[in-house]
C-alpha positions in Angstrom: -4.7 25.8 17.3 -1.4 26.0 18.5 1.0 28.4 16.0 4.2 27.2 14.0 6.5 28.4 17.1 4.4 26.7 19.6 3.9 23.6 18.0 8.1 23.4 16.9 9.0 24.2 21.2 6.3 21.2 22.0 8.4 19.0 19.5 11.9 20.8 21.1 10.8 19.8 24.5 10.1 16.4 23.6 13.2 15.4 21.8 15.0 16.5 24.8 14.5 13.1 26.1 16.5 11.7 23.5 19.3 10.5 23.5 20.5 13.6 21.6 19.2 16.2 23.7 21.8 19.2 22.6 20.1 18.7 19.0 16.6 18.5 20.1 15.3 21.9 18.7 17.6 21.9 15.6 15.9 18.7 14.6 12.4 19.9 16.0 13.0 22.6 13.3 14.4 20.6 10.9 11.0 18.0 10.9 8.7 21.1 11.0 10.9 22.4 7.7 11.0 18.8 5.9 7.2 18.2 6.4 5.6 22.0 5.3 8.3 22.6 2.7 9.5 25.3 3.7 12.6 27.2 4.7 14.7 28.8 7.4 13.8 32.2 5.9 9.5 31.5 6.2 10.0 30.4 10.0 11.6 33.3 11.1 8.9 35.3 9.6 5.8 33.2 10.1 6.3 31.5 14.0 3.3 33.2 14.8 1.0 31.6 12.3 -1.1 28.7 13.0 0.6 25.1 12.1 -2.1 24.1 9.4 -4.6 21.7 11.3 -3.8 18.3 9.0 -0.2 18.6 9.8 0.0 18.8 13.7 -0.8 14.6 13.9 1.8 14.1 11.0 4.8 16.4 13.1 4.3 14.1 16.3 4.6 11.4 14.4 7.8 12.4 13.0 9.2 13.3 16.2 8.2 10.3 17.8 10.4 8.8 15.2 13.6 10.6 15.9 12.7 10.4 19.7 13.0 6.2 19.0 16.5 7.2 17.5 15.9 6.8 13.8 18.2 9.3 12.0 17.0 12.4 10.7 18.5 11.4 7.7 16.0 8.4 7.0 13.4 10.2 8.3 13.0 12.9 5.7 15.0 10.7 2.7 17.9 13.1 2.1 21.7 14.3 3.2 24.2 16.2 1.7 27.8 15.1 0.8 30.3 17.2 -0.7 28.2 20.2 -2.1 25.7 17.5 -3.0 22.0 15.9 -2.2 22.1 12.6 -1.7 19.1 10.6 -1.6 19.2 7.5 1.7 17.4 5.0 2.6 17.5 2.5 5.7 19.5 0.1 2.6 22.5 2.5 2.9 25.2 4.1 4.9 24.0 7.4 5.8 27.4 9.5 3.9 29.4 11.2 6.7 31.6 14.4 6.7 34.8 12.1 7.0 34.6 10.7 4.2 34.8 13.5 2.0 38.2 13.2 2.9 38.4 10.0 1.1 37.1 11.8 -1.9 39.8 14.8 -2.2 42.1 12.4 -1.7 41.3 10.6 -4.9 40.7 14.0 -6.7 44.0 15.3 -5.5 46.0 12.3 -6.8 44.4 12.1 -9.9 43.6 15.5 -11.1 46.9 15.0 -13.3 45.5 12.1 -15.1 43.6 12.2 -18.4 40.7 9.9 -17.7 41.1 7.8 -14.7 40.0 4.6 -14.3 38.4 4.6 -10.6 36.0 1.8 -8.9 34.7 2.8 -5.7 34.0 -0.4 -3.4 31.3 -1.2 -1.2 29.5 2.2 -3.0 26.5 2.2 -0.7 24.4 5.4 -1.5 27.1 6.2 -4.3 28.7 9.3 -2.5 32.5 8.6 -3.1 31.5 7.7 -7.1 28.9 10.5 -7.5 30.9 12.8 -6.2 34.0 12.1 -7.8 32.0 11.6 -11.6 31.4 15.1 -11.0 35.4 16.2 -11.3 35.7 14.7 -14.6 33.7 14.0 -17.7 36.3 11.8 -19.2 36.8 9.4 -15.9 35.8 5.8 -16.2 34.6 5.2 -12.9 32.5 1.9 -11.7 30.6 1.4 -8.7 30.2 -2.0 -7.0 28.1 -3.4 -4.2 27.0 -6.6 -2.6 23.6 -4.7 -2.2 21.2 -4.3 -4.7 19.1 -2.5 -3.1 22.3 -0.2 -2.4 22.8 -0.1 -5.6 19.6 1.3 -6.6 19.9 4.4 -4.5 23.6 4.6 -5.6 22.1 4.8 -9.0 19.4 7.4 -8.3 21.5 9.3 -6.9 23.8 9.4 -10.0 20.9 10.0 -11.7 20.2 13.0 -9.7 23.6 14.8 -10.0 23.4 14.1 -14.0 26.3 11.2 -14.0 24.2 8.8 -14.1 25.7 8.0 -17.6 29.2 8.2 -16.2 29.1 5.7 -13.4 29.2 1.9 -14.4 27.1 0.1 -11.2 27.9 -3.8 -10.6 26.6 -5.8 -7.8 28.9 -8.3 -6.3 31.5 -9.0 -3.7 34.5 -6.8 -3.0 36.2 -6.5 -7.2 35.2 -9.9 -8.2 32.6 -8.2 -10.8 35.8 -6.2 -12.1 37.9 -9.5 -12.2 40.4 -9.1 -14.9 40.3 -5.4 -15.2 42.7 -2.7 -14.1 42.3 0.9 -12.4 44.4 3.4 -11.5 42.6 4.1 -8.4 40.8 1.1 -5.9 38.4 3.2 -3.4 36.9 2.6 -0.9 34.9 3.1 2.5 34.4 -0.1 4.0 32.3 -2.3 6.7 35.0 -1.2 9.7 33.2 -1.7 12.8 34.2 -4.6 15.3 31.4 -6.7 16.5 32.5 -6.6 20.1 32.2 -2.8 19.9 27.8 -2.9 18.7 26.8 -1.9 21.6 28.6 1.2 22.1 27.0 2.6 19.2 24.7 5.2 19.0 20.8 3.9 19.4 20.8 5.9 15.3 23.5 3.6 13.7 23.4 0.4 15.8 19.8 0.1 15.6 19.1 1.4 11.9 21.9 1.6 9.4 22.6 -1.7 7.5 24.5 -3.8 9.6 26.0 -5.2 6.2 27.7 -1.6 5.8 29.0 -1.4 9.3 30.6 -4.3 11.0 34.2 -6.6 9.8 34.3 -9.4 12.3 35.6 -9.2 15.7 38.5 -6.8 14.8 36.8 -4.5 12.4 39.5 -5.6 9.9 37.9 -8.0 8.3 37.0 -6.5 4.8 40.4 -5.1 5.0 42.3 -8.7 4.9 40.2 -9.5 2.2 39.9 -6.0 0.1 43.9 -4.8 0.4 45.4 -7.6 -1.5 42.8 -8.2 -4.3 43.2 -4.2 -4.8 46.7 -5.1 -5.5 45.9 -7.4 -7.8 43.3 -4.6 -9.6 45.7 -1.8 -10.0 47.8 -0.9 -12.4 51.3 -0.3 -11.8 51.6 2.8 -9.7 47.9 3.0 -9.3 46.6 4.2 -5.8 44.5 2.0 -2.9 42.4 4.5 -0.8 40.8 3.6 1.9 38.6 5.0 5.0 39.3 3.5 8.1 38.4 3.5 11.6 40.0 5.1 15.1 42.4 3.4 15.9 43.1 1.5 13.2 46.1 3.1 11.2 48.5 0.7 12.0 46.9 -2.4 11.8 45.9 -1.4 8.2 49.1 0.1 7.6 51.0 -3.6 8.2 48.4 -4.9 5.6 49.3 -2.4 3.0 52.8 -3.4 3.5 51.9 -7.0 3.7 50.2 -6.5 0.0 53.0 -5.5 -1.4 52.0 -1.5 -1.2 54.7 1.7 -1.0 54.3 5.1 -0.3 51.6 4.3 2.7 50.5 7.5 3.9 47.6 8.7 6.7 45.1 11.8 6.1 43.5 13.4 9.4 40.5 14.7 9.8 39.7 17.9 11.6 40.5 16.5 14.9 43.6 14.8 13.8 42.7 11.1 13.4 43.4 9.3 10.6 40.3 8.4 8.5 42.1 7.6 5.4 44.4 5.2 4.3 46.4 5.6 0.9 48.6 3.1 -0.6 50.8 2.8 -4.2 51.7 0.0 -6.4 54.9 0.7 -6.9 
């Protein structure tokens, strides 16, 4: 019976024929982990002990999974996003770092507010509302989706973080569900990805995240042309558009803030200096 160490460097050694090789044993660990329960702390102390019988077919099952490409994410349900789980499914976005650069964003301009009024567009898994109905208990925030099955996820996962009685979810297109209403802050991450550029993507998001979440036309700027100027329309005067946005695509979205009618258009970098978030005021 081969032991826990064993059994993790046979699942190691096969995942480096991935296409990820330089994360072939931290996701040979990770499987092991998510399918005994356990933690960091009992592998260091227990490699030597025998990998219980009724789990070995179960592991290399999991690995051949995530040797196919499916993300680690969908393979064990769960991801974290600002400080928080978040429950994902093949229905939604997996949440990446970047766009918790989105959410500071948000909390920065609004922190002097008393109860903002915040929807968060295209909410997928609920990460950007989630996280922000954590800031405030007072904030009116509404979470929309064309998706319902998105939107039952989003909802679990409010749910989960104990806001799920502070987040209003509406399924629907872009703000038409919201027509009539106002906000002081229109957020969103958005479908961004051009068409022509599917198949340089990564075998784990080409192949398995919801194409509905990921692609904009041709240009990538579809949802954009669409989104900017009916988040005009939404906001209140001096109320904030924030927006995640692709490589490369700061000054095309740019000239549509200014096209909308937006002032004070302004870029945040990530950690290697791209811009990844678009902001915009109704002045």
């Amino acid at each position: 019976m081969p032991t826990v160490g064993e059994l993790v460097a046979e699942g190691r050694s096969r995942l480096a024929g991935s296409t990820h090789p330089d994360r072939a044993g931290r996701d040979a660990v990770a499987l092991a982990l998510f399918l005994l329960q356990k933690s960091y702390a009992w592998l260091a102390a227990n490699r030597g002990d025998e990998f219980p019988s009724g789990q070995i077919d179960p592991y290399r099952a999991l690995l051949e999974r995530r040797f196919r490409g499916e993300p680690l994410q969908y393979i064990t349900g769960e991801t974290e996003f600002y400080g928080l789980p978040f429950v994902v499914t093949a229905d939604v976005l997996i949440p990446r770092p970047e766009t918790e650069h989105l959410v500071e964003k948000v909390i920065a301009l609004a922190s002097p507010l008393h109860a903002p009024r915040i929807v968060d567009v295209g909410t997928g898994s609920g990460a950007i509302a989630v996280s922000l109905a954590r800031q405030w208990r007072d904030a009116e925030i509404t979470a929309i989706d064309v998706s319902a099955a998105a939107l039952k996820v989003a909802e679990s996962n409010a749910k989960r973080a104990q806001v799920g009685d502070r987040v209003r979810f509406l399924q629907g297109d872009l703000l038409e569900p919201v027509a009539g209403e106002a906000f002081d802050f229109v957020a969103s991450n958005p479908p961004y990805v051009a068409t022509t550029d599917r198949d340089s993507l990564a075998v784990e998001v080409r192949d398995h995240e919801p194409a509905l979440a990921l692609f904009a036309g041709e240009d990538g700027l579809a949802i954009y042309r669409r989104l900017i100027p009916a988040a005009f329309a939404a906001l209140v005067p001096s109320g904030f558009l924030i927006l995640e946005i692709g490589q490369g695509q700061s000054g095309a979205v740019g000239a549509l803030l200014k096209d909308a009618g937006f002032q004070q258009i302004e870029f945040v970098p990530d950690l290697q200096g791209i811009p990844r978030v678009a902001c915009g005021r109704r002045t």
